[in-house]
Kinemage of the C-alpha trace (Angstrom):
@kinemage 1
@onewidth
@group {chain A} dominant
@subgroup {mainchain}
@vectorlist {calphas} color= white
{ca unk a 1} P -44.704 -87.136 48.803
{ca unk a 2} L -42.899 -85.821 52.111
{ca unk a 3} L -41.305 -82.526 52.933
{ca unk a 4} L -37.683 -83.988 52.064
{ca unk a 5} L -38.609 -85.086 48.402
{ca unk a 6} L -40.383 -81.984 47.792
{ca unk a 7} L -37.535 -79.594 48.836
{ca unk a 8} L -35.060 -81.900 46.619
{ca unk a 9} L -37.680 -81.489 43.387
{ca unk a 10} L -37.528 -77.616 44.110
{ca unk a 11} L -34.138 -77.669 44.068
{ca unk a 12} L -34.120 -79.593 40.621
{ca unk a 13} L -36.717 -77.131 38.974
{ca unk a 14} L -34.548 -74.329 40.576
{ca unk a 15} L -31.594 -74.851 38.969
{ca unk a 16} L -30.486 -71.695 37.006
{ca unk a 17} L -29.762 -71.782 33.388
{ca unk a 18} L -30.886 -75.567 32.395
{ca unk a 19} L -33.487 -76.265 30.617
{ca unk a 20} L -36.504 -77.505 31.532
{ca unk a 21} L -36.539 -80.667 29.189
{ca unk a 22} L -32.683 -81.368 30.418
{ca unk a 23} L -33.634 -81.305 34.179
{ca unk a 24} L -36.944 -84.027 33.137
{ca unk a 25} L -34.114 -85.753 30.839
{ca unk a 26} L -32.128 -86.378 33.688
{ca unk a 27} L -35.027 -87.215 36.284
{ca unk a 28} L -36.386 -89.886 33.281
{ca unk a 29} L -32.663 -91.825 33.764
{ca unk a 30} L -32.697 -91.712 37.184
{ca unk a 31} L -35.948 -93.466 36.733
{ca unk a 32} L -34.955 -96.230 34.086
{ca unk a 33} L -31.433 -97.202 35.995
{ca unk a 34} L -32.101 -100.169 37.666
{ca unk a 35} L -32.322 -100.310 40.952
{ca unk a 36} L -34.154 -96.697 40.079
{ca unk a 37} L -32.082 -93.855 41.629
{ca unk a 38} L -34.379 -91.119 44.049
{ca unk a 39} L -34.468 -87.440 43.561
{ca unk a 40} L -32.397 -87.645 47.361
{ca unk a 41} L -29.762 -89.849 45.849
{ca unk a 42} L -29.340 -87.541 43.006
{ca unk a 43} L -28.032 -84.645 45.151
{ca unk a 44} L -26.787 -86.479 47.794
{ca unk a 45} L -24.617 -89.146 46.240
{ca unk a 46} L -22.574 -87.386 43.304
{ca unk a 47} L -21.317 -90.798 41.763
{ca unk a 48} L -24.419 -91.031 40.694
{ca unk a 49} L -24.088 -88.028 38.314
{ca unk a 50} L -22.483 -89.921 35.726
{ca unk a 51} L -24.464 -92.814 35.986
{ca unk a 52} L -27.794 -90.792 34.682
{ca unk a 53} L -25.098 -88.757 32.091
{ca unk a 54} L -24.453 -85.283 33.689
{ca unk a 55} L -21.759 -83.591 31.859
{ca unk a 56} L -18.943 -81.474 33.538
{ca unk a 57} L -21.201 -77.954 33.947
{ca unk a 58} L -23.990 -79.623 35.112
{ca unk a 59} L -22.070 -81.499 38.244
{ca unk a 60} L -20.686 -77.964 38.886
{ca unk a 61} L -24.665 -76.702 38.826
{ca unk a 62} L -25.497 -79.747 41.091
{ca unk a 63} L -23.021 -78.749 43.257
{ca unk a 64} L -23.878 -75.182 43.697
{ca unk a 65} L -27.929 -76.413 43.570
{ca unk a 66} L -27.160 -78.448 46.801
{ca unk a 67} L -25.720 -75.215 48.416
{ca unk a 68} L -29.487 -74.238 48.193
{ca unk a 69} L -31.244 -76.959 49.999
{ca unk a 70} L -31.612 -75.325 53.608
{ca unk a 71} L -33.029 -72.244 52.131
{ca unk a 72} L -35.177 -74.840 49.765
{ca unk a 73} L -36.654 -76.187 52.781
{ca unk a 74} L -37.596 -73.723 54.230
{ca unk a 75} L -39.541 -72.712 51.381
{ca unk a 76} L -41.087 -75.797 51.182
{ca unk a 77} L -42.391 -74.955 54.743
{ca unk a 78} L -43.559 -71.305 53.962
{ca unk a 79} L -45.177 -73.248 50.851
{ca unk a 80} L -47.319 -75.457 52.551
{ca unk a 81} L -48.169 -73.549 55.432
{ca unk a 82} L -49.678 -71.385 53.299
{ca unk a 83} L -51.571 -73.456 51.871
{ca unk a 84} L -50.080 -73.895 48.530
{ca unk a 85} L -49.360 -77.502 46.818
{ca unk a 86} L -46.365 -78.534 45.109
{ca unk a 87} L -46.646 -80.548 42.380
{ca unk a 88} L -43.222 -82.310 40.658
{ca unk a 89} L -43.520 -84.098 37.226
{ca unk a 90} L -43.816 -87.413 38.897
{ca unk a 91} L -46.633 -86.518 41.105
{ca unk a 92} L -50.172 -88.546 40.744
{ca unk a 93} L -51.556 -84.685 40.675
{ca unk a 94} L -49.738 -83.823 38.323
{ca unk a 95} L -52.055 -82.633 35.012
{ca unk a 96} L -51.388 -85.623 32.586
{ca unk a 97} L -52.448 -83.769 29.275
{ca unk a 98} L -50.030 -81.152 29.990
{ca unk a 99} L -47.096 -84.432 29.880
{ca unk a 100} L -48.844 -85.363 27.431
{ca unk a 101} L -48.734 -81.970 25.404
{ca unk a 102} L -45.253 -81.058 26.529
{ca unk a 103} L -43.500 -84.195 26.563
{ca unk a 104} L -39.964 -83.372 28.070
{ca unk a 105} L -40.419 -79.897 28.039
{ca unk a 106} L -43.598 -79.606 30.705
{ca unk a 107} L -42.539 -78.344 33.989
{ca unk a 108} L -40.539 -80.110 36.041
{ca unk a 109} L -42.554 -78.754 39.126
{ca unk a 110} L -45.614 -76.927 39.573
{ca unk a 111} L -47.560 -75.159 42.271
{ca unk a 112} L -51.247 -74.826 42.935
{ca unk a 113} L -53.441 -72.894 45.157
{ca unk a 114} L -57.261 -74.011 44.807
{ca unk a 115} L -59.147 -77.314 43.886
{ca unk a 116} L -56.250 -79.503 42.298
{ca unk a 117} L -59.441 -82.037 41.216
{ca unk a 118} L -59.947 -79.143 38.194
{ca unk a 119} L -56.578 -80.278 36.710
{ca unk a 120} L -58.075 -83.570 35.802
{ca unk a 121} L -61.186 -82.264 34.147
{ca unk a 122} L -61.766 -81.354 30.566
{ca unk a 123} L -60.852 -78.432 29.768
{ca unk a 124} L -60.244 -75.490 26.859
{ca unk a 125} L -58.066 -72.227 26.782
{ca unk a 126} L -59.463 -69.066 25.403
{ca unk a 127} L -56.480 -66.727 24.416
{ca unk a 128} L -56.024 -63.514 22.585
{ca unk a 129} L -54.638 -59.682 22.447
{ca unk a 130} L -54.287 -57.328 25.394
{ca unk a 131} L -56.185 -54.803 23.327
{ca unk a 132} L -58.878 -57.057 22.062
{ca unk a 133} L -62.386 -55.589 20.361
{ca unk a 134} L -65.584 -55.886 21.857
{ca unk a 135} L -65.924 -58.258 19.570
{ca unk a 136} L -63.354 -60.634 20.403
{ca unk a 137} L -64.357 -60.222 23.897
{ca unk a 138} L -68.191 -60.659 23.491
{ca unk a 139} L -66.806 -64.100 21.651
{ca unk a 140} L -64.837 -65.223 24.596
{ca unk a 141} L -67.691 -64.248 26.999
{ca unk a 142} L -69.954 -66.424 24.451
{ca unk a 143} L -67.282 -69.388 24.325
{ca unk a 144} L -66.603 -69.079 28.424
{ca unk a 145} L -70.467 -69.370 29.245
{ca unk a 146} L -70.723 -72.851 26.751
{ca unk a 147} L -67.759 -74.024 28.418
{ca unk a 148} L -69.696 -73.588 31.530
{ca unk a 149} L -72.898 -75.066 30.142
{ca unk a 150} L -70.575 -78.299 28.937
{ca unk a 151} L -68.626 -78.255 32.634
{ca unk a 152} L -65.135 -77.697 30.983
{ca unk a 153} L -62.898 -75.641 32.843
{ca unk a 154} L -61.392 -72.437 31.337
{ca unk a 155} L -57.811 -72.048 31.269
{ca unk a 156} L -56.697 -68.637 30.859
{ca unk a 157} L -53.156 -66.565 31.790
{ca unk a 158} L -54.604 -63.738 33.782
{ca unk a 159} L -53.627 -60.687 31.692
{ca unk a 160} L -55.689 -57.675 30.633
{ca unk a 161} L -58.216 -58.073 27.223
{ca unk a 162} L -59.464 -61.783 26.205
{ca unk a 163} L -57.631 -63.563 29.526
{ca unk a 164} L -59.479 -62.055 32.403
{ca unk a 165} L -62.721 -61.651 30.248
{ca unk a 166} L -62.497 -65.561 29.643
{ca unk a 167} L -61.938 -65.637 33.731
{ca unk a 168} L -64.658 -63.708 34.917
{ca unk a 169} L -67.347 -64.611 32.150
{ca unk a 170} L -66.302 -68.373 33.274
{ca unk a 171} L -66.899 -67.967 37.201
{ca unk a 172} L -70.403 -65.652 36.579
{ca unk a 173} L -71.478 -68.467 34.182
{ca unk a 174} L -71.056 -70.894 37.388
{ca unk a 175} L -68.126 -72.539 35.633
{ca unk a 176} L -64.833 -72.848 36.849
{ca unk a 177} L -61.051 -72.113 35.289
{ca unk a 178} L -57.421 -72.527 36.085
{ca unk a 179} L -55.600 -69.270 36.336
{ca unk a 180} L -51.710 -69.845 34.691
{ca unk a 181} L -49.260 -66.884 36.405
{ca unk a 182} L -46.729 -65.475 34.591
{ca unk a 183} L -45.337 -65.142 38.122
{ca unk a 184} L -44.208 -66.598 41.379
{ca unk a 185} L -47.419 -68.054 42.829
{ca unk a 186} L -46.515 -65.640 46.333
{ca unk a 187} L -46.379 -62.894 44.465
{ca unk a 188} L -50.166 -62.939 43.433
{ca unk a 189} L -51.698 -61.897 46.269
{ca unk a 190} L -54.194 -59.298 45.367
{ca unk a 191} L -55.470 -61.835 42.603
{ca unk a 192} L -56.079 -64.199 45.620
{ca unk a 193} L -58.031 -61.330 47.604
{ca unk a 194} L -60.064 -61.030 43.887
{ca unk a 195} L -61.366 -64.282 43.706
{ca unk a 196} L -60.894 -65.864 47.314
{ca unk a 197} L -64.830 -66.353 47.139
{ca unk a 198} L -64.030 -68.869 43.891
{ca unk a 199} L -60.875 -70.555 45.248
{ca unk a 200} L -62.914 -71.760 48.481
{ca unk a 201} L -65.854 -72.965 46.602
{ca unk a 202} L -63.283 -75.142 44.347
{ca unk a 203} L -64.349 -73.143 41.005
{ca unk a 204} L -60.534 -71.312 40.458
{ca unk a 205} L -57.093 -73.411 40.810
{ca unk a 206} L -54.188 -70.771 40.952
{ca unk a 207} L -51.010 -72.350 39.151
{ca unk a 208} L -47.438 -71.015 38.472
{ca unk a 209} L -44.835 -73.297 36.955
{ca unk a 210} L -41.694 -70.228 38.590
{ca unk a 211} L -39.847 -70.067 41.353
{ca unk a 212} L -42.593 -69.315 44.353
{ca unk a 213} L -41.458 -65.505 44.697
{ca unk a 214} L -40.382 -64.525 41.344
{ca unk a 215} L -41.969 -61.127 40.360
{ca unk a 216} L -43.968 -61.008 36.705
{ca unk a 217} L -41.694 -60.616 33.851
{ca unk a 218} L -42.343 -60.673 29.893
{ca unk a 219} L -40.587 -63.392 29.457
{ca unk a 220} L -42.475 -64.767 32.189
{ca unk a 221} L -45.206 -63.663 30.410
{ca unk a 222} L -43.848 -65.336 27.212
{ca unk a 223} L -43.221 -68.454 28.960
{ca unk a 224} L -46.840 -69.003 30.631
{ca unk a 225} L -48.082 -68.909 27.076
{ca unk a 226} L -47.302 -73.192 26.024
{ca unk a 227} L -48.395 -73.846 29.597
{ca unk a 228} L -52.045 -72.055 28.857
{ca unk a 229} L -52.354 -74.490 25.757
{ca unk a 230} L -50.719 -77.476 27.422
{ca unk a 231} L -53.298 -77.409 29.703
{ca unk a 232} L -56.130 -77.585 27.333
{ca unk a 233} L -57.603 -79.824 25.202
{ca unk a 234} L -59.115 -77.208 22.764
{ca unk a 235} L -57.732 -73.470 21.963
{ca unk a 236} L -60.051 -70.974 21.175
{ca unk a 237} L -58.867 -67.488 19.842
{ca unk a 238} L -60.552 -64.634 19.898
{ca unk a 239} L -57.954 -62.276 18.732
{ca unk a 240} L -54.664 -62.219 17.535
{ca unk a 241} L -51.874 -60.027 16.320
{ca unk a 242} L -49.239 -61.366 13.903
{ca unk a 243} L -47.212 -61.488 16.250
{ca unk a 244} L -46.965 -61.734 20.232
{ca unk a 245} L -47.263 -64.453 22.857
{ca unk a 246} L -50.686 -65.555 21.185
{ca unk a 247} L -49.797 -65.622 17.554
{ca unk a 248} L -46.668 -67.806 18.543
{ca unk a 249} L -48.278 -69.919 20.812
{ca unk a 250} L -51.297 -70.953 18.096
{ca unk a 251} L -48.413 -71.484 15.400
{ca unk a 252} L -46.909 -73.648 17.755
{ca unk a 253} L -50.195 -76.085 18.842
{ca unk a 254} L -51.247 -76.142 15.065
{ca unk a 255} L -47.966 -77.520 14.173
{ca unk a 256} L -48.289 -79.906 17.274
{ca unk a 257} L -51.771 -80.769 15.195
{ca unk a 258} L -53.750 -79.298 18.162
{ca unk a 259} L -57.498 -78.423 17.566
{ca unk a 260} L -57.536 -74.842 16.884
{ca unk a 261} L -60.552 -72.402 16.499
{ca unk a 262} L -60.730 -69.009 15.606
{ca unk a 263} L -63.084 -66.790 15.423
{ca unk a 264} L -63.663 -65.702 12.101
{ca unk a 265} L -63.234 -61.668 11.961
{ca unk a 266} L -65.220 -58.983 9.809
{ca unk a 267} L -63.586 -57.553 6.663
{ca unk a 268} L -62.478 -54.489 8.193
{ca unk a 269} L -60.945 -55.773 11.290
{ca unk a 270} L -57.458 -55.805 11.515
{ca unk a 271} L -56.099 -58.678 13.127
{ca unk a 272} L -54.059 -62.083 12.241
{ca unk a 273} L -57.183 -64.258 12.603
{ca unk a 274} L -57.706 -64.793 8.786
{ca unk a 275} L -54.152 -65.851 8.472
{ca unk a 276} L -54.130 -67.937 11.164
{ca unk a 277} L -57.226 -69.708 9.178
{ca unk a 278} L -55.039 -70.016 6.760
{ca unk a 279} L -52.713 -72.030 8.387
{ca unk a 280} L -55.001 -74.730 9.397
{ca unk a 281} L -57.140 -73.419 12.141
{ca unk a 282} L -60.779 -73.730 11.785
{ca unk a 283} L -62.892 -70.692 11.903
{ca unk a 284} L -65.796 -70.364 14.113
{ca unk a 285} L -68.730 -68.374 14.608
{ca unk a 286} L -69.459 -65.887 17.654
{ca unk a 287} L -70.626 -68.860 19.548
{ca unk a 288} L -67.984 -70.972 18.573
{ca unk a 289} L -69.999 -72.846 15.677
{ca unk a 290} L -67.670 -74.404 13.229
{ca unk a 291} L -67.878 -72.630 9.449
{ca unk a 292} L -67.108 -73.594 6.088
{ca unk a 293} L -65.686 -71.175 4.421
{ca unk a 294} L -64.737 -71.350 0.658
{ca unk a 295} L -61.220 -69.945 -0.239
{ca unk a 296} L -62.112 -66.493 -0.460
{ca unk a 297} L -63.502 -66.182 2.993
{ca unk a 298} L -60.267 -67.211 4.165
{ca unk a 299} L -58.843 -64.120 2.564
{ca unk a 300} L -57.493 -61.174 3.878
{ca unk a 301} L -58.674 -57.584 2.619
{ca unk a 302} L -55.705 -57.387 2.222
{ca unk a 303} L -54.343 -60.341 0.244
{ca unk a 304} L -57.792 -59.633 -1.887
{ca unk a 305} L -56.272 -56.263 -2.563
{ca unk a 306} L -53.146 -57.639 -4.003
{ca unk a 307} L -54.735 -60.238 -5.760
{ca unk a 308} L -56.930 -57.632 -7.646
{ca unk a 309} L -53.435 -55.338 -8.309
{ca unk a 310} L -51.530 -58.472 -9.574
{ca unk a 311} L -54.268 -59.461 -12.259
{ca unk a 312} L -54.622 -55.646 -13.574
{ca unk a 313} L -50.888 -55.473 -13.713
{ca unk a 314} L -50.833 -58.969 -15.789
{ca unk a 315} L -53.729 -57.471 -18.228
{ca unk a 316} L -51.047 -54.200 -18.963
{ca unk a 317} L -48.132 -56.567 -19.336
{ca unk a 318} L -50.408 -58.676 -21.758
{ca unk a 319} L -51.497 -55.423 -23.863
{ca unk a 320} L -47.887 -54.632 -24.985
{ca unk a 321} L -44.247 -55.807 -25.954
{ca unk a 322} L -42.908 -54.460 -22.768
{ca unk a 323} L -43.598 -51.403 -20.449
{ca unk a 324} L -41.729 -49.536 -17.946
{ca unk a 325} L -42.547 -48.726 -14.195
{ca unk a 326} L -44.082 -45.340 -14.869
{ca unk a 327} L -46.674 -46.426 -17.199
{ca unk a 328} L -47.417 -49.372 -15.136
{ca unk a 329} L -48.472 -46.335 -12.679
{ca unk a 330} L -49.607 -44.154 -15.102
{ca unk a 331} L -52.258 -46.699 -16.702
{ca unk a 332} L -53.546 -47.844 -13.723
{ca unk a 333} L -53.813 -44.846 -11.512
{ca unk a 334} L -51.770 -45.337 -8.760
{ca unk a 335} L -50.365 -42.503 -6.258
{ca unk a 336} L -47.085 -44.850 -6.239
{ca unk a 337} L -43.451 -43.644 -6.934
{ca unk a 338} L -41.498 -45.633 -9.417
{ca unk a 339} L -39.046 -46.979 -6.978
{ca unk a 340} L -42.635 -48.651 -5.132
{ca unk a 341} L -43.771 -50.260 -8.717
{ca unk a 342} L -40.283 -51.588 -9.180
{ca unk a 343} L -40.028 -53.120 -5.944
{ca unk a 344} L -43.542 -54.547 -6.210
{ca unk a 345} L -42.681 -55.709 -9.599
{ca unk a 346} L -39.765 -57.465 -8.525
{ca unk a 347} L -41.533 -59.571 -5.884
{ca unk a 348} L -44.045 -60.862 -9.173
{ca unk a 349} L -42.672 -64.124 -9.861
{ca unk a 350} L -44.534 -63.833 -13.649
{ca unk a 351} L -42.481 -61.281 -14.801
{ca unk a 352} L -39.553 -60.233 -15.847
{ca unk a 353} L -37.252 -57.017 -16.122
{ca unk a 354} L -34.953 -56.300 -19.569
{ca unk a 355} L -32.694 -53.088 -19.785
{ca unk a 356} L -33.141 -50.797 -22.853
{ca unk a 357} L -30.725 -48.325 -22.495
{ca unk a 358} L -30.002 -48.116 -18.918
{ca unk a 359} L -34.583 -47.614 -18.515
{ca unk a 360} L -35.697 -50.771 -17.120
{ca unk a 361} L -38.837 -52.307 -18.880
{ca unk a 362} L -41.419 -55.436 -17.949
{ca unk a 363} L -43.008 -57.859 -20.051
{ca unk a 364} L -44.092 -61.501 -18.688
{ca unk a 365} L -41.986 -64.180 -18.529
{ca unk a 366} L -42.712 -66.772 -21.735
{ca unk a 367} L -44.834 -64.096 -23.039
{ca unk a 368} L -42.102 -61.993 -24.783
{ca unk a 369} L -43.008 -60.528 -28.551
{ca unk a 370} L -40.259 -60.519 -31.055
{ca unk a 371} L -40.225 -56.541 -31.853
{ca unk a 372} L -38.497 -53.681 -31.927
{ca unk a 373} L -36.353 -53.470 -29.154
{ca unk a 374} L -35.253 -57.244 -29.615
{ca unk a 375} L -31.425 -56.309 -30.532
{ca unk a 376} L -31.180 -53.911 -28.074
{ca unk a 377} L -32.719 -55.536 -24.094
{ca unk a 378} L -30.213 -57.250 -22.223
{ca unk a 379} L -31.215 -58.966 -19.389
{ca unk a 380} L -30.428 -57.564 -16.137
């Protein structure tokens, strides 16, 4: 692909506020029109803009996009004489199981620094918390060093905790790994310095799907996260929050029915691994064994907790006619306040509430004695 194409794709992935799948949605009909219409034709010959279905905002962003191409080519020129390669959806570079993972939504261009041969290989991400444990980082050190061993490349997103350990456990195992920015690939240039000695044997490929200069961001950050799994044909976790660029980004590949693996915490850790278990991940060992776990292993503390607080609470509802908050407390031996019980109460789907003279009492639903206060509880 020559300089001119190149600068033209920049300009497409550079368009401000249009989504990625829109720009590939409109690259796919230039593709099916017959005769097939060229990335230069698109900018260059506007009555082609309703032929592939632009509507009236997105001529006006063509417009102002074409306003760009000087500058665009001359970063295509600082680009490649720095050695970096530029990648557009259509390229025969380009990493198919990230098309194949992201459909319309994979980047419309990417660009690479390092041995582009490592995007065809097999390959698994390792992801996880910032703030991981030594446990969850002696687990991605374990699964780095078999990925090694197998001669799968690591894909990881450069941040502190699980991403750099899965980097540098990778490259002192002799493996290699593809480094996802959350960044302009020119603005990493102490991260080149780091691992130079990698890049030149052909062990790291450097890749950014943002515009070449654009400083690191969180939603940057956020962003990188699909393109880590996209690029990957397993996921590993090590750690996760429930919540954060790691918990989203596993909810998202398991509902994409990706293959999932987590490693399987200790009781007293305190982490969304079990849950994400739950959802259909399998658990692993520290080496990344596969376990069968029966359904209380899959358990939170936690949700164990509650379970063991709903049945005692179901045992005092089945000793009387009906109760009220306070001796709900009182009988069990909680340090709760009423207000607590009632609200905890009211999330039990077994039970219900009847007023007796403005005091609320609880008996379980179907379970009701005919009694004293019959006459006098009204439902609520």
């Amino acid at each position: 692909m020559n300089k001119q194409e190149l600068t033209y794709w920049i300009t497409l992935a550079l368009i401000p506020k249009m989504w990625t799948k829109r720009k590939n949605e409109i690259y796919v009909n230039c593709f099916q029109h017959v005769p097939q219409i060229s990335i230069i034709d698109l900018f260059e010959d506007s009555s082609n803009w309703d032929i592939v279905g632009l509507n009236e905002t997105e001529k006006i962003q063509f417009e102002e996009a074409r306003l760009q191409l000087a500058n665009n080519s001359f970063l295509v020129e600082d680009l490649m004489s720095q050695g970096y390669d530029i990648l557009p959806v259509t390229h025969e570079e380009y990493p198919k199981l990230l098309k194949k993972n992201l459909k319309f939504n994979a980047p419309t261009v990417i660009y690479t620094k390092g041995n582009k041969s490592l995007l065809k290989e097999d390959s698994i991400a390792i992801v996880g918390s910032r703030s991981a444990s030594e446990k969850a980082l002696a687990f991605t050190e374990n699964i780095a060093k078999k990925a090694a061993d197998e001669d799968k490349v690591v894909v990881s997103g450069f941040a502190k905790g699980v991403d750099r350990q899965a980097l540098d456990s990778a490259v002192n195992a002799n493996g290699k790994s593809i480094i996802v920015l959350p960044q302009g690939i020119m603005t990493f240039s102490s991260g080149f310095k780091q691992y130079l000695k990698y890049i030149i044997q052909g062990r790291i490929l450097v890749m950014s799907t943002f515009a070449p200069k654009a400083p690191w961001s969180v939603e940057f950050a956020m962003a990188r996260n699909p393109i880590i799994y996209g690029m990957a044909s397993e996921i590993f976790v090590a750690q996760s929050d429930e919540k954060g660029g790691t918990w989203a980004g596993v909810l998202d590949g398991l509902r994409k029915n990706r293959p999932v693996y987590v490693r399987y915490p200790d009781d007293k850790e305190k982490n969304a691994n079990r849950l994400i278990i739950q959802k259909g991940a399998s658990a692993v060992d520290m080496c990344g064994k596969v376990l069968v776990l029966n359904p209380n292993e899959q358990k939170t503390p936690n949700q164990i907790e509650k379970e063991k607080l709903d049945s005692n609470i179901i045992a005092v509802l089945r000793s009387v006619e009906a109760i009220s908050a306070k001796e709900i407390i009182l009988r069990l031996c909680l340090d709760w306040k009423d207000d607590k019980m009632k609200r905890y109460l009211d999330k039990m789907p077994q039970i219900e509430k009847k007023k007796v003279k403005n005091r609320l009492f609880y008996n379980l639903k179907g379970n009701a004695q005919q009694g004293l206060f019959d006459e006098q509880i009204q439902p609520t």
